[in-house]
N, C-alpha and C positions, 0 to 999 in steps of 0.2 A: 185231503188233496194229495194226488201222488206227487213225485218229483218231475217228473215225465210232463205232468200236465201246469206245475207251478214252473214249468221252464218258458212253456207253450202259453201259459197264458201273459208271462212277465217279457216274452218276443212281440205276442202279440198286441200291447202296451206300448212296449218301444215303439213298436211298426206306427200305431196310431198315434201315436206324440208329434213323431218324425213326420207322419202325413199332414196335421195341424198346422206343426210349426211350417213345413213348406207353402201350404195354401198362403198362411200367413206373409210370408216373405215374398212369394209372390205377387200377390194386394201389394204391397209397401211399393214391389219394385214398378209398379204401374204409374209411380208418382214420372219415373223419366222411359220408362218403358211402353209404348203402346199396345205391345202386346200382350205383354204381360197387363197391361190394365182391361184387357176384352174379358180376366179372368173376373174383374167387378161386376161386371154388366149381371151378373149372376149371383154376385153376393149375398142376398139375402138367404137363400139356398143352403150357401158352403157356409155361412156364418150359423145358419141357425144348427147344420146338422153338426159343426165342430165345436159348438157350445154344447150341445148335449153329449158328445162324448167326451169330452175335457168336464165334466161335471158330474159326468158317472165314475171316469177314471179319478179323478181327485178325492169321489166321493168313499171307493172300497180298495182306494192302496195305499201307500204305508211310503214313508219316507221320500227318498228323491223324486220317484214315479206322482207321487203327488202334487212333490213343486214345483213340478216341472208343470202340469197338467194344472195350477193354481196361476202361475206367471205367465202360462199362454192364455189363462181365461182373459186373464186383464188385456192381456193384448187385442183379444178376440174381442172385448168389451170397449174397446177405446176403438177399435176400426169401426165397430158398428155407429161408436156415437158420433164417427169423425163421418161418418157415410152418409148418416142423419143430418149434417149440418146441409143440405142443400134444398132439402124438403121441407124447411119452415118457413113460412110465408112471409115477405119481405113488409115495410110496412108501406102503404099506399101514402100519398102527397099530392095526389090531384085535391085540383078545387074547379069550382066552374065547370065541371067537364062536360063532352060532348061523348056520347055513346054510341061505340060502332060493337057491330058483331065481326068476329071472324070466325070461316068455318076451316078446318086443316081435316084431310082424308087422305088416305093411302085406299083408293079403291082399287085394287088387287088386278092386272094386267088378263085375270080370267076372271073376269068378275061374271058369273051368270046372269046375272039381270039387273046391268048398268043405269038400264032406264029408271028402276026402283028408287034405284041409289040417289038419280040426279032429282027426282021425286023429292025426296025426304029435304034436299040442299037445297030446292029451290021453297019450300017450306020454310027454312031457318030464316028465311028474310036477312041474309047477312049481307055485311057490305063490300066483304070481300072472301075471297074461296079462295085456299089455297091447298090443290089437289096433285096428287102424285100419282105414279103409273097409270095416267092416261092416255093410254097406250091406243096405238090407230085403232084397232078394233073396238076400242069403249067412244071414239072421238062420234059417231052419229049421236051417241045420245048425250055427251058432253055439249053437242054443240047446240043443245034447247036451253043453255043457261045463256049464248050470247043473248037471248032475249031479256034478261036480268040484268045480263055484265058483257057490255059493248068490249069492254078492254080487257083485253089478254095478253101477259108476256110470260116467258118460256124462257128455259135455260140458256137455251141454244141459239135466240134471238130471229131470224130470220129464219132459221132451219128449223128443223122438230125437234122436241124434248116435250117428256110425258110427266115434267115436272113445269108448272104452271100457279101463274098468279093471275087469278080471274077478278075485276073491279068493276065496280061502278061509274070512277070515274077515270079520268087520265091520270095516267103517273107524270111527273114533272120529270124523272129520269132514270131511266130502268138503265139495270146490269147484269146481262146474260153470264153467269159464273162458269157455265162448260167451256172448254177449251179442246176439245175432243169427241169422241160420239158416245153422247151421255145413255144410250138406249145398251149399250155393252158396256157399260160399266169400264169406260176408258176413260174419264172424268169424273168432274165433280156435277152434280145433276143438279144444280140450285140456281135461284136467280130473286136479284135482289130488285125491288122499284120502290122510291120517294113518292110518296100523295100528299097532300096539301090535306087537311083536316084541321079545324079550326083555327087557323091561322098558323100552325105549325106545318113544318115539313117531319112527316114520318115513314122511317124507315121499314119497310115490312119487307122480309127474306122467307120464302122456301125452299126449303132443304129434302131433298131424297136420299141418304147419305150413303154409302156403300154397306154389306155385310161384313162385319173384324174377321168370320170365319167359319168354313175350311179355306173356303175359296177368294172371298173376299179381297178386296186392294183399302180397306180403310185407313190406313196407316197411308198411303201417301196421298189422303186427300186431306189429312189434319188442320196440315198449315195453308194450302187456300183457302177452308171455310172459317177457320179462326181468321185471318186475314181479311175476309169478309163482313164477318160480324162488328171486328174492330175499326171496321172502316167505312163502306158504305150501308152497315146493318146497324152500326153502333145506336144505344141508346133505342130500338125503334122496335118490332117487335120479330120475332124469329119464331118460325113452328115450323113442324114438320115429323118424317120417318127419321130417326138418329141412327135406326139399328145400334143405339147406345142406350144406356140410365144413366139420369140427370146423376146420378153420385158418383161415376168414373170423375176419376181425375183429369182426362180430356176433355168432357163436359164441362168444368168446373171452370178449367184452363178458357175454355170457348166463352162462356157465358159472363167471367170472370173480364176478361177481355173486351166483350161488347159494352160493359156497364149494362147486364142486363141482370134480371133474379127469374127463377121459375116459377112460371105461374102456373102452372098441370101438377106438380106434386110427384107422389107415388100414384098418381093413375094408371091401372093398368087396361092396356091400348091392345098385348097383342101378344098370344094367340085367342083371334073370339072362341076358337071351341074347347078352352083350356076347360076342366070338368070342375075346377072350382075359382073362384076370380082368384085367390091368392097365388095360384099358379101364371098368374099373367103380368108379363112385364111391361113397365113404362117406354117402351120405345119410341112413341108418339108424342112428343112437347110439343110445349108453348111457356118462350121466354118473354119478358116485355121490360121494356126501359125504364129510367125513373120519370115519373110524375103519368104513369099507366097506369092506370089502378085493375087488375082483376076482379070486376065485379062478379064476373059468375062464369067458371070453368067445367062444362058439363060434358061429358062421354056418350055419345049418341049411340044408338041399336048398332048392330049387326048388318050388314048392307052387299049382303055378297064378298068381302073380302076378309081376310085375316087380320087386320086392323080395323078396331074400332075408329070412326071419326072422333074429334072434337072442336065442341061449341065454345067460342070465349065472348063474352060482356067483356068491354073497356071502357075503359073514361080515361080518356084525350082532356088531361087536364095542360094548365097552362102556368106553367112553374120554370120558370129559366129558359124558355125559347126555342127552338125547334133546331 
């Protein structure tokens, strides 16, 4: 090897150490940084591609350039497994339960054939729908589920909002969470309602959450919907659009707060026409409280939009009270 090229290749080493370690430090600073944590949402991605080059670099260089590219592995190897802690399934404590469905959809504000969509949900026999960008032009064939589900409340409460809680029966006390016009993304697009389910009062919230970015305003809707979950969501069950992954630090912070655990996992929700699933991120949760038990969290077809729906089994057990 010439000298020319053993300079070039020992810059080009630095250069990717340096890009490593930065990713690195960035992740870290997500812990008090919001924006710096939209760089998780993607983590699998920059983890797996700075694992492989920190393991090729460690594997044919010689001295510092090694230890260096050895002490960022471990780093690179503790973020992943600190990232993992969110996705293992919490343990269930129901006894006696009663079993409801819920369905959560982000059907797409251009959804081409809405009615297919409302097709398939009114099939899931579920007890409650919690659906997103329902937007006016999808509302004629949204509105063949009031025949399923008399009761509907919305963000926005007496106004419009295209984020929506569809039920079977009445809510004992709903909470429109927009404070602005949630259709421009000048709010927060969620709303929370208490239902009575065997003999408990349970919390069910959905969320449309804003985009972290280019354009997005997610950062200042953090502390409403954490405030939300801890409050009138606590303990009850939370789904929806995050436009996040359940391993961001903000997520963690949220769910952490509700006394709730994830019940979706790493399911990936969204984009449907990613060309391999591994390419599709979990955008689309489903949290539940304790004594909820997830019996069965399934990812429904493709339905005209860019997010998959999902199906949850619970059992509404009866463990400490409502």
């Amino acid at each position: 090897m010439s000298k020319g090229s053993g300079v070039a290749s020992s810059l080009l080493r630095m250069l990717l150490l340096a890009g490593c370690g930065l990713m690195l430090g960035i992740s870290l600073l997500g812990a008090v940084s919001y924006r710096a944590d939209s760089t998780n949402i993607v983590a699998p991605y920059w983890l797996a591609l700075g694992l492989a080059i920190l393991c090729v670099i460690a594997w044919f260089s010689r001295r510092a350039a090694r230890s260096a590219a050895l002490a960022l592995l471990l780093g690179y190897a503790a973020m992943a497994v600190a990232l993992l802690g969110p996705l293992i399934p919490g343990s269930a404590s129901a006894s006696d339960a009663t079993r409801i469905r819920v369905v959560s959809f982000n059907m797409y504000k251009a959804n081409p054939d809405p009615d297919a969509a409302m097709d398939w949900i009114i099939g899931q026999d579920a007890d409650f729908v919690i659906l997103l960008e329902a937007f006016r032009s999808n509302l004629p064939a949204v509105a063949r589920l009031r025949q399923h589900y008399p009761y509907s409340y919305n963000c926005a409460g007496s106004g419009y909002c295209s984020t929506v809680i569809l039920a079977r029966q009445p809510a004992k006390d709903v909470w429109p969470l927009a404070s602005g016009d949630p259709e421009n993304r000048q709010t927060l697009s969620a709303v929370a309602a208490h239902f009575e389910i065997a003999g408990r009062t349970i919390p069910i919230t959905g969320v449309h959450f804003d985009r972290p970015w280019p354009l997005g305003q997610q950062e200042q809707y953090w502390g409403e919907l954490s405030n939300a979950a801890a409050t009138v969501g606590r303990r009850g069950i939370l789904a929806g659009d995050f436009n996040s992954a359940p391993w961001t630090f903000a997520m963690r912070r949220l769910s952490a707060g509700g006394e709730l655990r994830l019940a979706s996992g790493a399911m990936g929700t969204w984009p449907t026409n990613a060309p391999v699933g591994v390419l599709r991120l979990p955008l689309d949760q489903v949290y539940l409280g304790p004594c909820l038990d997830p019996v069965s969290v399934r990812r429904g077809p493709a339905l005209g939009s860019d997010h998959f729906p999902i199906v949850t089994d619970i059992d509404v057990g009866d463990c400490g009270g409502g």
